[in-house]
PyMOL CGO cylinders between C-alpha atoms (Angstrom):
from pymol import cmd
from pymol.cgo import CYLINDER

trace = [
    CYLINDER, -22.73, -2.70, -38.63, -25.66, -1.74, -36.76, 0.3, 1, 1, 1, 1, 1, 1,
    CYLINDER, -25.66, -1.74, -36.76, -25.86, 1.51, -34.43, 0.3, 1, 1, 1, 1, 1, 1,
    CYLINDER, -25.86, 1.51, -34.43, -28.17, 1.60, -31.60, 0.3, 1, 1, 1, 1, 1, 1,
    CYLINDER, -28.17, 1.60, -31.60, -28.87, 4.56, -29.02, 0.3, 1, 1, 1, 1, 1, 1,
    CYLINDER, -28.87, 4.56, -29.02, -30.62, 3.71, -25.80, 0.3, 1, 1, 1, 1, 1, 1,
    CYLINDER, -30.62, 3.71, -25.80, -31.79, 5.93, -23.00, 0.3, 1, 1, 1, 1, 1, 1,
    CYLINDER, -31.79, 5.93, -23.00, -31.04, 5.52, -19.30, 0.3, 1, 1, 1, 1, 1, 1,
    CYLINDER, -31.04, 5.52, -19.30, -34.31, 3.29, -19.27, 0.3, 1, 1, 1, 1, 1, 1,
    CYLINDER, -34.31, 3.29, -19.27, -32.83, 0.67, -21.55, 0.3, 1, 1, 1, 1, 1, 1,
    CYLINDER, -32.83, 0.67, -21.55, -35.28, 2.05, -24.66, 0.3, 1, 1, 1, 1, 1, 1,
    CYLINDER, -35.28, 2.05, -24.66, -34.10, 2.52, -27.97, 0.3, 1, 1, 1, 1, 1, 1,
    CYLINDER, -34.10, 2.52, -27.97, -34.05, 5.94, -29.20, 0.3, 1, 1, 1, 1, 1, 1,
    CYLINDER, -34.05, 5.94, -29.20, -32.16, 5.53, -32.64, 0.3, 1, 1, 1, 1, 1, 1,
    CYLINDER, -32.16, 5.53, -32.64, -31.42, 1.97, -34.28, 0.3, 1, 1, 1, 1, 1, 1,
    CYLINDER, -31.42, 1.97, -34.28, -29.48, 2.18, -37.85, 0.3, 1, 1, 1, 1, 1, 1,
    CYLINDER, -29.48, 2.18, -37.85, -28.79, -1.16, -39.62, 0.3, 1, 1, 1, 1, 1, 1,
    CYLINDER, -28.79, -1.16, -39.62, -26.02, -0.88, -42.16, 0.3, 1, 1, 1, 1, 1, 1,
    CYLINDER, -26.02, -0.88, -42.16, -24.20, 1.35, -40.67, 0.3, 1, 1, 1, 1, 1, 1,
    CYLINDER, -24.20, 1.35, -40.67, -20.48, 1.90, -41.62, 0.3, 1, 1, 1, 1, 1, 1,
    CYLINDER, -20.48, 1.90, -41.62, -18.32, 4.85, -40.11, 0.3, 1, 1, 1, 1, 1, 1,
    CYLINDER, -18.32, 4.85, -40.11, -14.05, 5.99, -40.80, 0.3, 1, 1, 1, 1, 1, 1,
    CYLINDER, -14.05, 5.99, -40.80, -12.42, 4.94, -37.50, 0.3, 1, 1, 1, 1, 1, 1,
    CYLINDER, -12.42, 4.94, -37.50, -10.51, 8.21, -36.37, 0.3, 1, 1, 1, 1, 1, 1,
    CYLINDER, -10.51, 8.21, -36.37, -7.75, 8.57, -33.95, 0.3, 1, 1, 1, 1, 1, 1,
    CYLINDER, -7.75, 8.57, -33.95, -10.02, 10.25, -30.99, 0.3, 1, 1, 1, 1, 1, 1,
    CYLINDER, -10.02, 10.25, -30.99, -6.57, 12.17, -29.97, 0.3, 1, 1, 1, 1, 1, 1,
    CYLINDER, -6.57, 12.17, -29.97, -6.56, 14.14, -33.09, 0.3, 1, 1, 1, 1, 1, 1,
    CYLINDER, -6.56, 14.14, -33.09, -9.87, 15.61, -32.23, 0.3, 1, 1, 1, 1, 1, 1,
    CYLINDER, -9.87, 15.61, -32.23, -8.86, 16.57, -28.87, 0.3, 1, 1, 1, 1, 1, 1,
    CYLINDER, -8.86, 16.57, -28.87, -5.44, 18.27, -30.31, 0.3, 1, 1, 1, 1, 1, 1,
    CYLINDER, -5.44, 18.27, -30.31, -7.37, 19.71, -32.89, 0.3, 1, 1, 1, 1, 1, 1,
    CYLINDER, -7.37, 19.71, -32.89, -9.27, 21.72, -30.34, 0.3, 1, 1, 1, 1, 1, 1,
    CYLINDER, -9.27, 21.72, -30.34, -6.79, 21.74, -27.76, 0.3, 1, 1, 1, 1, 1, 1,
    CYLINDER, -6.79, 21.74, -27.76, -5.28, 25.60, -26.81, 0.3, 1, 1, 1, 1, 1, 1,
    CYLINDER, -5.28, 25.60, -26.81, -1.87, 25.25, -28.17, 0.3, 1, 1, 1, 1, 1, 1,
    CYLINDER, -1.87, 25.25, -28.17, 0.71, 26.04, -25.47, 0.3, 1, 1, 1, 1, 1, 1,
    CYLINDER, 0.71, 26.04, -25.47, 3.98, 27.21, -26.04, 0.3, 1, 1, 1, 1, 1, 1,
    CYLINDER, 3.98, 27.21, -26.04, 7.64, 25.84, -25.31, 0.3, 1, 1, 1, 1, 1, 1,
    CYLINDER, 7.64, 25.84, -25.31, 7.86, 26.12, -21.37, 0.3, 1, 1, 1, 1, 1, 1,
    CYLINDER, 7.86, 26.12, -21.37, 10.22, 29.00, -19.68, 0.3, 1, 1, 1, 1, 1, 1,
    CYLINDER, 10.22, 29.00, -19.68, 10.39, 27.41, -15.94, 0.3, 1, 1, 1, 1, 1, 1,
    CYLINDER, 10.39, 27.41, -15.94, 11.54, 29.63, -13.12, 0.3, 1, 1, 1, 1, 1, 1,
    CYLINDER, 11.54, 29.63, -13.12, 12.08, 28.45, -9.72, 0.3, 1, 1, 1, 1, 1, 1,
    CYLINDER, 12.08, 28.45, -9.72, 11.44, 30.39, -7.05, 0.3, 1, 1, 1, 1, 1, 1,
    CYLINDER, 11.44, 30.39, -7.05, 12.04, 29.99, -3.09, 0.3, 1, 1, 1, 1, 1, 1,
    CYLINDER, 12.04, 29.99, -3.09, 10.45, 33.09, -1.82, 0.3, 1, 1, 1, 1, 1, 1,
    CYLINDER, 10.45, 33.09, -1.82, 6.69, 33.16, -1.41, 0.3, 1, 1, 1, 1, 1, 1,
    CYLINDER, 6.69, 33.16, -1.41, 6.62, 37.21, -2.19, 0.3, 1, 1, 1, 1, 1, 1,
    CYLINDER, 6.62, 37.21, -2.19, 6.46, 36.08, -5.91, 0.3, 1, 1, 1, 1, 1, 1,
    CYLINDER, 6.46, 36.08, -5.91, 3.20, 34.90, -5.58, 0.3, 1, 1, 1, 1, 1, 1,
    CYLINDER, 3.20, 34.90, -5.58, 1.72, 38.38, -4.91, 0.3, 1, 1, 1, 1, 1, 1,
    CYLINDER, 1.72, 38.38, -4.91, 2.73, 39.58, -7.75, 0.3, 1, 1, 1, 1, 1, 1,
    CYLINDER, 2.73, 39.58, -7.75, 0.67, 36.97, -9.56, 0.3, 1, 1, 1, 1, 1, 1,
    CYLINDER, 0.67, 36.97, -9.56, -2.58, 37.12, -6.54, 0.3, 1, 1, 1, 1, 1, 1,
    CYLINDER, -2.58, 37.12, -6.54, -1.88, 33.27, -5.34, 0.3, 1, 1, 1, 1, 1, 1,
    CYLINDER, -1.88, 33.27, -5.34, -1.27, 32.54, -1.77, 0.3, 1, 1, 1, 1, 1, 1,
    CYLINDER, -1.27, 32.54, -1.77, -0.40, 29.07, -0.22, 0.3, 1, 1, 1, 1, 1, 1,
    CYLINDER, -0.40, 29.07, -0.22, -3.01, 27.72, 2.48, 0.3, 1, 1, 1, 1, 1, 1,
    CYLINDER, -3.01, 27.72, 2.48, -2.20, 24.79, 4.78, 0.3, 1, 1, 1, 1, 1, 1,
    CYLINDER, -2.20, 24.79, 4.78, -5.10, 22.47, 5.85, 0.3, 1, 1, 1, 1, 1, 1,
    CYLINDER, -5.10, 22.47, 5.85, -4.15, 20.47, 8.65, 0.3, 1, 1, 1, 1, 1, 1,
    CYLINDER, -4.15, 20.47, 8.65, -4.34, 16.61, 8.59, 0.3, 1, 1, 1, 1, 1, 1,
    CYLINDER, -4.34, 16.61, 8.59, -4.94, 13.33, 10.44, 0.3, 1, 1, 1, 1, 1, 1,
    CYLINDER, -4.94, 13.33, 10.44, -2.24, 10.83, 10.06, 0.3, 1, 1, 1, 1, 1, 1,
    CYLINDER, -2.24, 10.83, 10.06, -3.95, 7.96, 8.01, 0.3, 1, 1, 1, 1, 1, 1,
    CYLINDER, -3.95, 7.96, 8.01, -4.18, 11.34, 5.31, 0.3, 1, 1, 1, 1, 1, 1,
    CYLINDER, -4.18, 11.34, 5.31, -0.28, 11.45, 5.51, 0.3, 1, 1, 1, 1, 1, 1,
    CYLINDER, -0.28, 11.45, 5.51, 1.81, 10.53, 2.32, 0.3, 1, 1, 1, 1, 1, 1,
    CYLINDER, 1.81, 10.53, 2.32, 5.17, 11.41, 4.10, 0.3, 1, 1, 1, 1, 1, 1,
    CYLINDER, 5.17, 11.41, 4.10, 7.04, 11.24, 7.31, 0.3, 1, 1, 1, 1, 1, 1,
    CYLINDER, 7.04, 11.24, 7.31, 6.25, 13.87, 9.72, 0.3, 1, 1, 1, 1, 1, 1,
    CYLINDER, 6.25, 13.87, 9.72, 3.62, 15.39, 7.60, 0.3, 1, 1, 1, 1, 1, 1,
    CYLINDER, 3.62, 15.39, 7.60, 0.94, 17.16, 9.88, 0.3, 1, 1, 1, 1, 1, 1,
    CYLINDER, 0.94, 17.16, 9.88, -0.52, 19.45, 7.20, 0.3, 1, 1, 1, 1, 1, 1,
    CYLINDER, -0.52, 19.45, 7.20, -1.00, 19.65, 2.91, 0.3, 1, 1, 1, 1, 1, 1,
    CYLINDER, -1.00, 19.65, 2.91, -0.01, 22.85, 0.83, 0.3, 1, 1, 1, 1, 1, 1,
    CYLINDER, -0.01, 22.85, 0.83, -2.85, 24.10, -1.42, 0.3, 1, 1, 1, 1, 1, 1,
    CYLINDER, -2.85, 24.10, -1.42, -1.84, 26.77, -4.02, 0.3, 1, 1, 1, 1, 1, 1,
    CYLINDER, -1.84, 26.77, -4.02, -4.82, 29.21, -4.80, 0.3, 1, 1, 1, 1, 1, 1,
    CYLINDER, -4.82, 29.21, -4.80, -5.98, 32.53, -6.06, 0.3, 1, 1, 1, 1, 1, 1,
    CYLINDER, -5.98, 32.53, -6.06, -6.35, 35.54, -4.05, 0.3, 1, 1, 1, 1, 1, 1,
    CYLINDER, -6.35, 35.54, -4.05, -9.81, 35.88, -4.55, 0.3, 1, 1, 1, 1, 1, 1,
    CYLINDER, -9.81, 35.88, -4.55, -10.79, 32.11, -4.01, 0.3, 1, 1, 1, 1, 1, 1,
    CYLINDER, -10.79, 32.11, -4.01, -12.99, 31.84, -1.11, 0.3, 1, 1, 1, 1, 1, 1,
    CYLINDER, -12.99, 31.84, -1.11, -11.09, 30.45, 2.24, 0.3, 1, 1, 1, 1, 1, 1,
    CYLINDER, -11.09, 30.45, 2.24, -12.93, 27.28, 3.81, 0.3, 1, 1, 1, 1, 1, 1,
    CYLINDER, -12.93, 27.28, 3.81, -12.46, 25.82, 7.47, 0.3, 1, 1, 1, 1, 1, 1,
    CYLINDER, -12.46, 25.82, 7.47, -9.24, 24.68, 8.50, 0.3, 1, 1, 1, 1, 1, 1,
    CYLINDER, -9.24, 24.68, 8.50, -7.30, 26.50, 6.10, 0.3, 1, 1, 1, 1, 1, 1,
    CYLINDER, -7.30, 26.50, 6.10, -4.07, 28.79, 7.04, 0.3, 1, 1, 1, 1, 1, 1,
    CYLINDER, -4.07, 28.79, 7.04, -2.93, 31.32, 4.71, 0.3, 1, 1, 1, 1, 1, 1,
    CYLINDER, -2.93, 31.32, 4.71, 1.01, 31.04, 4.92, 0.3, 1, 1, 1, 1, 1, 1,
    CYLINDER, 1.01, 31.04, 4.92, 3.58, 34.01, 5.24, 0.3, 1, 1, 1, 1, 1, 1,
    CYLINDER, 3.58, 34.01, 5.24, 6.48, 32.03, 4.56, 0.3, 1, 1, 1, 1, 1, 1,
    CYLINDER, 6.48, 32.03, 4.56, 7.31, 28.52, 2.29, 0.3, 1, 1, 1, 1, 1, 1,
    CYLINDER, 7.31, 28.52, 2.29, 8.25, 25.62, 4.27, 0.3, 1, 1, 1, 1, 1, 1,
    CYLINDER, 8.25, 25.62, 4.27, 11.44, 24.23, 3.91, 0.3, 1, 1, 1, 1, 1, 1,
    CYLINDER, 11.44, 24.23, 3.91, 11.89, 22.06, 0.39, 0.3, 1, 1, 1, 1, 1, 1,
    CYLINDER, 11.89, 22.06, 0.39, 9.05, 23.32, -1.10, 0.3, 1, 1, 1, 1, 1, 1,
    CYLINDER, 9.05, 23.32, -1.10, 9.47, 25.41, -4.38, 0.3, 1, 1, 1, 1, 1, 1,
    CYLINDER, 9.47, 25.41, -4.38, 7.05, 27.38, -6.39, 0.3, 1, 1, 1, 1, 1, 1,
    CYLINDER, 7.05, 27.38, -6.39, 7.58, 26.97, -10.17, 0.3, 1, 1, 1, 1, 1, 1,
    CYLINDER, 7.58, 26.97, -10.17, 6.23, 29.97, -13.08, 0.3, 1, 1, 1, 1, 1, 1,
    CYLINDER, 6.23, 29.97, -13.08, 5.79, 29.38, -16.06, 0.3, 1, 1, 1, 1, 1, 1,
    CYLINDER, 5.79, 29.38, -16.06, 5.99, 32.57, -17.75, 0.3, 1, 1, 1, 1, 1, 1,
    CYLINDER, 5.99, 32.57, -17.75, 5.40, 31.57, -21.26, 0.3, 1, 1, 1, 1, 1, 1,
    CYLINDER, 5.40, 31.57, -21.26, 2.18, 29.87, -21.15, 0.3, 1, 1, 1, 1, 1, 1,
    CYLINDER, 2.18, 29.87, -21.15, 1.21, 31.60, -17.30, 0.3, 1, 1, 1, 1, 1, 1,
    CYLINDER, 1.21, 31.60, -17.30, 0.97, 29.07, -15.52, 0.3, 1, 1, 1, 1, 1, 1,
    CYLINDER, 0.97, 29.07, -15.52, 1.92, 28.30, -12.15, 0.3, 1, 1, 1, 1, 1, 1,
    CYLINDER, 1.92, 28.30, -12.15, 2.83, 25.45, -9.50, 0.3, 1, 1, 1, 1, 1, 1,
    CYLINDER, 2.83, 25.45, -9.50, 3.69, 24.09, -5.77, 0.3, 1, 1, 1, 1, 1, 1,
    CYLINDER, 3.69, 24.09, -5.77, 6.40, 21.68, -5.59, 0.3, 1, 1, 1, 1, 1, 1,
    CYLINDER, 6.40, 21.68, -5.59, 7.39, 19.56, -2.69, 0.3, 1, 1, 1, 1, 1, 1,
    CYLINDER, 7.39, 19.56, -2.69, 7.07, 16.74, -0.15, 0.3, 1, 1, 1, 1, 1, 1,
    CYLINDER, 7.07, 16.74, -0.15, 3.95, 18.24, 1.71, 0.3, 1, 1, 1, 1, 1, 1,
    CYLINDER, 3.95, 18.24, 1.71, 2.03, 19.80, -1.82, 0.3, 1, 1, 1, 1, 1, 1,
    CYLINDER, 2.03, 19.80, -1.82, 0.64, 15.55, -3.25, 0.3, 1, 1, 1, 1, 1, 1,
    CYLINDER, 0.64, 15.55, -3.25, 1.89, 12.61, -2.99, 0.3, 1, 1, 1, 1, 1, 1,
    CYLINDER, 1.89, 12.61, -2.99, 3.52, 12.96, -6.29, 0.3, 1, 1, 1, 1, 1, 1,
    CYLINDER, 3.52, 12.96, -6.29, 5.46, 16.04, -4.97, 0.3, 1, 1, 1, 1, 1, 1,
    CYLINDER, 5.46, 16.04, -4.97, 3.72, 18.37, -7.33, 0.3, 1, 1, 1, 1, 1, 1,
    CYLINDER, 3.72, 18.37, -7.33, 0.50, 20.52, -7.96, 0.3, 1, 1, 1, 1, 1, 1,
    CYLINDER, 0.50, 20.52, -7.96, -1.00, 20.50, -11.37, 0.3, 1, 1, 1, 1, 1, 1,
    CYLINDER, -1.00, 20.50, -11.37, -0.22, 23.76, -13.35, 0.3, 1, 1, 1, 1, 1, 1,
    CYLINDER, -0.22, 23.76, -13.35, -2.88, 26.37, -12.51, 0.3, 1, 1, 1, 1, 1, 1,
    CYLINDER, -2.88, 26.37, -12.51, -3.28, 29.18, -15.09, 0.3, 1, 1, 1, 1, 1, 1,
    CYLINDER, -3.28, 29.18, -15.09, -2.85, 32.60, -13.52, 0.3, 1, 1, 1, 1, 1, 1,
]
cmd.load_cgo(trace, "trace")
């Protein structure tokens, strides 16, 4: 087999003739380095006070309707840090809309917004906190 490295330009940089490698499962290296979590301990919670005592706070940004992924959505939930800087159009909330949950997990501390206005899957990635 013959390796050959090229640079943006199209020149060769590196050309090896004979050239024989292991195949490796390119998942294994990723696990390998990977931070190990550990076995989830979900707790739902309905009351947005829980989120101070972790420094997140929900924001809504307003939206046009062609941005809409559900019926009578006018706005999408964002889920961020305290500190995180606040851009245009953003509205810290007091109080979580109706079916919308906020999920901790307190084994691995990590955090998430769940519902119909968060993505169009219904859920936030987990965010460490």
């Amino acid at each position: 087999m013959t390796l050959k490295l090229v640079n943006k330009e199209g020149e060769t940089i590196l050309n090896l003739e004979n050239f024989s490698f292991k195949t490796i499962n390119p998942y294994f290296i990723k696990d390998r380095f990977q931070k190990k979590l550990k076995t989830p301990n979900i707790k739902v919670f309905e009351n947005i006070s829980i989120l101070q005592e972790i420094d997140f706070v929900i924001y809504a940004q307003q939206i046009n309707k062609k941005q809409t992924w559900a019926k009578r959505q006018k706005y999408e939930l964002h889920l961020r840090p305290t500190e995180s800087p606040v851009e245009s159009g953003f509205i810290q909330l007091k109080k979580l809309p109706l079916n919308h949950l906020i999920e901790i997990d307190s084994n691995n501390s990590k955090v998430r917004l769940s519902g119909p206005f968060v993505h169009p899957t219904k859920s936030q990635e987990w965010r460490d906190y």
